[in-house]
C-alpha positions as CSV (number, residue, x, y, z in Angstrom):
1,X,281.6,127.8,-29.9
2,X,280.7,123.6,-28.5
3,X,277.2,124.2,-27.7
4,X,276.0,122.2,-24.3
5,X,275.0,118.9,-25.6
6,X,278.7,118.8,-26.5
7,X,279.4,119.8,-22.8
8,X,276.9,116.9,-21.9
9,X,278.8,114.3,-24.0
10,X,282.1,114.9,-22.8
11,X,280.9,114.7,-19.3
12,X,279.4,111.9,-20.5
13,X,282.4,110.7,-21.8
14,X,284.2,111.1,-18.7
15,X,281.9,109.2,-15.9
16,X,281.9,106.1,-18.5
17,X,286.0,106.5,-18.1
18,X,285.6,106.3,-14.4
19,X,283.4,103.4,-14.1
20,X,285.4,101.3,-16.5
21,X,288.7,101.9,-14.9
22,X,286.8,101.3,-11.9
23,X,285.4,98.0,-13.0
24,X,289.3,97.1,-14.1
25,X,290.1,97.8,-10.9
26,X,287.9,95.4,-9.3
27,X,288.3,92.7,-11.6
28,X,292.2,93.1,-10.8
29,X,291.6,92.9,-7.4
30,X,289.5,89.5,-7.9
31,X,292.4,87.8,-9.8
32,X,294.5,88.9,-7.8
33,X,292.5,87.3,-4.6
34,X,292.1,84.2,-6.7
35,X,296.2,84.0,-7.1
36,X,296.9,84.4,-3.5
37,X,294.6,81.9,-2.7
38,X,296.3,79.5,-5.2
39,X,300.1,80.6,-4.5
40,X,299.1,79.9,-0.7
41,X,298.3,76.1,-1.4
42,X,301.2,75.9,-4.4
43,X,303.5,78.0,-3.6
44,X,304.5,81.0,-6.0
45,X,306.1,78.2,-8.7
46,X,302.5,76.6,-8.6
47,X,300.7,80.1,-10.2
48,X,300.3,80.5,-14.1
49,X,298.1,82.5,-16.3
50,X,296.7,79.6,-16.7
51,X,295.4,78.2,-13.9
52,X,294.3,81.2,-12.9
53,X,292.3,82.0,-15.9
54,X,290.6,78.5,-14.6
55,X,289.6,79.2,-11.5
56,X,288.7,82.6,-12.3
57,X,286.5,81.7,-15.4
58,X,288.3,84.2,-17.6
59,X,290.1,84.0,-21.1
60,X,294.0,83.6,-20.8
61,X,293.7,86.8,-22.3
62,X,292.0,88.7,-20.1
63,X,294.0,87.9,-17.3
64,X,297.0,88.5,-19.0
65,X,295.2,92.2,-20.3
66,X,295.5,92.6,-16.3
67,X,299.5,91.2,-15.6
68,X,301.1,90.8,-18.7
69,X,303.2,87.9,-17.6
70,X,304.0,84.8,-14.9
71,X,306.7,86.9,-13.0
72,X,304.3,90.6,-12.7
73,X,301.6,88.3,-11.3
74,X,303.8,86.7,-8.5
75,X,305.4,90.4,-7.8
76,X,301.7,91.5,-7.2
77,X,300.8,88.5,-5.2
78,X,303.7,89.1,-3.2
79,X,302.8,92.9,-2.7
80,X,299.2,91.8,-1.9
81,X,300.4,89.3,0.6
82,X,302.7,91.0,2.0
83,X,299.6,94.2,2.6
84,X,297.7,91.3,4.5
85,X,300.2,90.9,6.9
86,X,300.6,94.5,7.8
87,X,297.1,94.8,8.3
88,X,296.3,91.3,10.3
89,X,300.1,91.6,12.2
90,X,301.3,95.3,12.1
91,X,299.5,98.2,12.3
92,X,296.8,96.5,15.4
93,X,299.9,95.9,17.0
94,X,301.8,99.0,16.8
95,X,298.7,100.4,18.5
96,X,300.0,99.0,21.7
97,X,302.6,101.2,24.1
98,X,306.2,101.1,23.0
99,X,308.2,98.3,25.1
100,X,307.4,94.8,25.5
101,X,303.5,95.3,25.4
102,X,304.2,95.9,21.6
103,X,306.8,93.7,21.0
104,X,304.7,90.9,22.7
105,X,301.4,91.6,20.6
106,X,303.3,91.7,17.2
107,X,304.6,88.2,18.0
108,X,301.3,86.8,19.6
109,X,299.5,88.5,16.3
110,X,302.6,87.0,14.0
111,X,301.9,83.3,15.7
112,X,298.0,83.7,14.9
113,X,298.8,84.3,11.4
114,X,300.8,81.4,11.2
115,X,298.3,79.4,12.8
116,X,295.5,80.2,10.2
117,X,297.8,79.8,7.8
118,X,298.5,75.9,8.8
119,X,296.1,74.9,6.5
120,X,297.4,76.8,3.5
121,X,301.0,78.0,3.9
122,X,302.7,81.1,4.3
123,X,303.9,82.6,1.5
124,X,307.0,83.9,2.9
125,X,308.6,80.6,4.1
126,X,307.7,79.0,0.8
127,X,308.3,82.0,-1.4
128,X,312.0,81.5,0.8
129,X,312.5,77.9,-0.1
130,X,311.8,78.2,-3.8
131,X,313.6,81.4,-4.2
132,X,316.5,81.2,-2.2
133,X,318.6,80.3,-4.9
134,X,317.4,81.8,-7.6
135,X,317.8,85.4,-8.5
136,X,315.4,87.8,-10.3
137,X,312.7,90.4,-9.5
138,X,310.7,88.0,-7.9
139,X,313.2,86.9,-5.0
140,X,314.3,90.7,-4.8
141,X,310.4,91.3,-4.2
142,X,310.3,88.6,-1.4
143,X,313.5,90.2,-0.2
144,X,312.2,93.3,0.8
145,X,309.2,92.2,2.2
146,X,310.4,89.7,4.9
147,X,313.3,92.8,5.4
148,X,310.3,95.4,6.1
149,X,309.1,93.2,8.3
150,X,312.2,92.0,10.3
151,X,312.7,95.8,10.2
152,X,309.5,96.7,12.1
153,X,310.3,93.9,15.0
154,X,314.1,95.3,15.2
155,X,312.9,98.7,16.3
156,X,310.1,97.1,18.3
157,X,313.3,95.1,20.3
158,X,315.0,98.7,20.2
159,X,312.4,100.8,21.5
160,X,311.6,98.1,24.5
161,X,315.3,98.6,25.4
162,X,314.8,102.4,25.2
163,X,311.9,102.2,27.4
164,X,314.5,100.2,29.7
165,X,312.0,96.7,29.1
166,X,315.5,94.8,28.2
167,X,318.3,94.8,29.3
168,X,321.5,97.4,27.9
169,X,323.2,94.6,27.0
170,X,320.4,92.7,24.7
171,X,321.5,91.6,21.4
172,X,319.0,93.1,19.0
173,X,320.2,90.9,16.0
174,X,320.2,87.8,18.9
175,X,316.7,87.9,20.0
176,X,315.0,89.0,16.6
177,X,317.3,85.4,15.5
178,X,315.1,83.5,17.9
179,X,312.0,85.1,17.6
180,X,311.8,84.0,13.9
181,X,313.2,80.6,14.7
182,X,310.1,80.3,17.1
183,X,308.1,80.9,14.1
184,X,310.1,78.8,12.0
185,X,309.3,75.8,14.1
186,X,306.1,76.3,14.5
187,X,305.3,76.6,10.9
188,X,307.4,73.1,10.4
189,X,305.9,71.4,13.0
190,X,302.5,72.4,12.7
191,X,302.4,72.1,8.8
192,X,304.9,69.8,8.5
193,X,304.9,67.1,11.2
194,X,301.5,67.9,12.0
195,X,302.9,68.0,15.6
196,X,300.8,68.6,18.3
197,X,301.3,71.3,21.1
198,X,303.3,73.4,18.2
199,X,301.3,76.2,19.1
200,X,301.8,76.0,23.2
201,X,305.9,75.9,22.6
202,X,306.1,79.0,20.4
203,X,304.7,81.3,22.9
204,X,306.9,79.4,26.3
205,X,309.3,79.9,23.9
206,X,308.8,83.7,23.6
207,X,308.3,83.7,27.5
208,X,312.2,82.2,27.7
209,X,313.2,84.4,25.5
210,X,311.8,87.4,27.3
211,X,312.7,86.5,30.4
212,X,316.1,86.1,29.6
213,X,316.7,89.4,27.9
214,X,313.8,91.5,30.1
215,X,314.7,93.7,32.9
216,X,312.0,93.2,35.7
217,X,310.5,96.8,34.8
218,X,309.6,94.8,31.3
219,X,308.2,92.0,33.2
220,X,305.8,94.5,35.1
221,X,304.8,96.2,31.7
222,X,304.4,93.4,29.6
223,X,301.0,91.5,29.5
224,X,300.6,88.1,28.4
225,X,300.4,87.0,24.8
226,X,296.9,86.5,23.4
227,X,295.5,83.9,23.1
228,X,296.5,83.2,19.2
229,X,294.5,80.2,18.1
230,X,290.8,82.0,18.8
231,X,290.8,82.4,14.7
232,X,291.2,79.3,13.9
233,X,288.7,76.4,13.7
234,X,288.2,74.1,16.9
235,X,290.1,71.2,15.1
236,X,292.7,73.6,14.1
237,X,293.2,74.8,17.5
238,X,293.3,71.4,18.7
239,X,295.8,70.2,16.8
240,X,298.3,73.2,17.8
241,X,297.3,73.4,21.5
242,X,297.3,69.9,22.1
């Protein structure tokens, strides 16, 4: 019969398990913080093993230990990006009643994203212009993501015409169209053109939109849209609001 100390060892064993798949865990989480940082200032083509074993201070190796190649560390930075938006966009503003108060805070929270993203670049427009041509795993992985996500807003536009916000007759497919060209421009002229008062036409943009499409029960329920440059530096803001 295994005598205690055996017992002992095993447990032993066990918790030393535990803490180094814990530690793996947290050193994949680093890289993987260190690649979205990268892919947001070179875009998803710009990653490699690497560069990111530079800016990590790692072997090529042991980032690779955690990856295994170019294309399963774009797929994870596209997850992980993706996760970021959910949290920072989604679920605060899902948390809002159903109608045009939601609808309105997951495009006022959308714009704020963009707008601390001016500085970087969003992963999903430039993930779009260096995939869109080119199938594979990692254009199927950007794919679903924008889908979730245009999913979410088409039964926020659904559930405000439930809740009689919009009108019967409101194009769904229509007004999400013009909601993402809003965000479209902004990202183009704010990034791009460095144009100022990008920011301040998004959101009159929205307020066309709405008031186009909302019934006047909508206009009663629906607040005003945050104000989406607070997160972003006073220079930032600046430049957007101007």
């Amino acid at each position: 019969m295994p005598d205690i100390p055996h017992k002992s060892g095993a447990a032993d064993g066990g918790r030393r398990s535990a803490r180094t798949l814990q530690k793996g865990q947290q050193t994949r989480a680093a890289i993987l913080e260190a690649a979205l940082g990268l892919a947001s200032h070179m875009g998803l083509e710009g990653l490699s093993i690497g560069a990111l074993a530079d800016v990590t201070k790692m072997s090529k190796s042991g980032v690779f230990a955690h990856f295994g190649s170019r294309e399963e560390l774009q797929i994870a930075v596209v997850t992980e990006y993706h996760a970021k938006f959910e949290e920072e966009v989604f679920f605060p503003a899902i948390r809002e009643p159903r109608g045009l108060p939601r609808l309105r805070a997951l495009f006022g929270r959308w714009v704020r994203r963009v707008s601390v993203e001016i500085d970087s670049g969003c992963i999903y427009i430039s993930g779009a212009v260096e995939f869109d041509d080119r199938p594979g795993p990692v254009r199927d992985a950007l794919v679903t993501m924008v889908k979730a996500w245009h999913a979410a807003l088409e039964k926020a536009i659904v559930l405000a015409k439930q809740a009689s916000h919009l009108k019967p007759e409101a194009d769904v497919d229509q007004m999400l169209f013009e909601l993402h060209g809003l965000i479209l421009s902004l990202h183009h002229d704010a990034r791009f053109l460095r144009r100022p008062g990008a920011l301040a036409r998004a959101s009159q943009g929205f307020e066309r939109i709405v008031s186009f499409y909302a019934t006047p029960a909508g206009l009663a329920a629906g607040a005003a849209i945050p104000e989406s440059g607070k997160t972003t530096s006073a220079s930032r803001k600046k430049r957007l609001s101007a």
